[in-house]
C-alpha positions as CSV (number, residue, x, y, z in Angstrom):
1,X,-1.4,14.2,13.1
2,X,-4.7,13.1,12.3
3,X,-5.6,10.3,9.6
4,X,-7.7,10.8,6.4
5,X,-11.0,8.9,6.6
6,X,-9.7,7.2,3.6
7,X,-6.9,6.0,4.8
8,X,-8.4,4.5,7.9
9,X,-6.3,0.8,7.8
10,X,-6.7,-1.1,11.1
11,X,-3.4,-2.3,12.5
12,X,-4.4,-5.8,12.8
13,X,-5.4,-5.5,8.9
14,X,-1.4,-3.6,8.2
15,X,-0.1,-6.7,10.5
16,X,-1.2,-9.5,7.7
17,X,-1.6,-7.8,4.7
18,X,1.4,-8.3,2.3
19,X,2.3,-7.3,-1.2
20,X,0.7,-9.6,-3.8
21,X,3.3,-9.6,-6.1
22,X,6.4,-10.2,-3.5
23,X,4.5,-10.6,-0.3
24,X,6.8,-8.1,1.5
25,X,4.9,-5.6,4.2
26,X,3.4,-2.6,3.1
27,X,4.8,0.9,4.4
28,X,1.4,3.7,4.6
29,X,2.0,6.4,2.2
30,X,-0.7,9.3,3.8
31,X,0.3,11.5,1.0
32,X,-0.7,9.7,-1.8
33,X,-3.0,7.2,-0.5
34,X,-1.5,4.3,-0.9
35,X,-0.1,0.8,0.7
36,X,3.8,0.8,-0.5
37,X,5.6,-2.7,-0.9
38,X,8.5,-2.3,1.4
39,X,11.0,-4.3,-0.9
40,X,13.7,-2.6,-2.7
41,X,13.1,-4.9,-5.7
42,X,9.7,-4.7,-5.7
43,X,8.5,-1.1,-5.0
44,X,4.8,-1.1,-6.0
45,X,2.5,1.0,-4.5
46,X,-1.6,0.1,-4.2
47,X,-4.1,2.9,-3.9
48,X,-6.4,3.2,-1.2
49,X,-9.8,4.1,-2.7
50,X,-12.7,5.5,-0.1
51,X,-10.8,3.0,2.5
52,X,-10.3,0.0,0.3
53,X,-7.3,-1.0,-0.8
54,X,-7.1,-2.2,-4.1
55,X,-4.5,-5.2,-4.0
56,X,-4.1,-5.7,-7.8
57,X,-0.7,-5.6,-9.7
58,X,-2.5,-4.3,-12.3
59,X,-4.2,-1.3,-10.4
60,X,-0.4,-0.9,-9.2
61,X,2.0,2.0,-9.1
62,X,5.9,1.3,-9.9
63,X,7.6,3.3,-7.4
64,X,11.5,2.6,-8.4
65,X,13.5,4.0,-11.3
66,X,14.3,1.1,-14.0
């Protein structure tokens, strides 16, 4: 399987990023282009724009059913 150009995240970069809101570690989403918060109270998903991920809660996707 070959990765987008866009989604393009070093592992070093996956190893200390962390979810701004929880700071849980992020699961790759390669279908929608995003960084997924890997809590199950959490959820919120960050898109990945031309390689960049844009850690802002407000730029954020809730991902769980409320």
């Amino acid at each position: 399987m070959t990765q987008t150009p866009e989604l393009d995240l070093s592992a070093e970069f996956l190893e200390i990023a962390a979810c701004p809101a929880c700071h849980s570690k992020f699961a790759v989403d390669y279908d929608t282009h995003e960084l997924v918060c890997g809590s199950t109270q959490c959820g919120l998903a960050y898109p990945v724009r031309e390689g960049i991920p844009i850690l802002l809660i407000d730029e954020a996707r809730q991902t769980l059913a409320e």
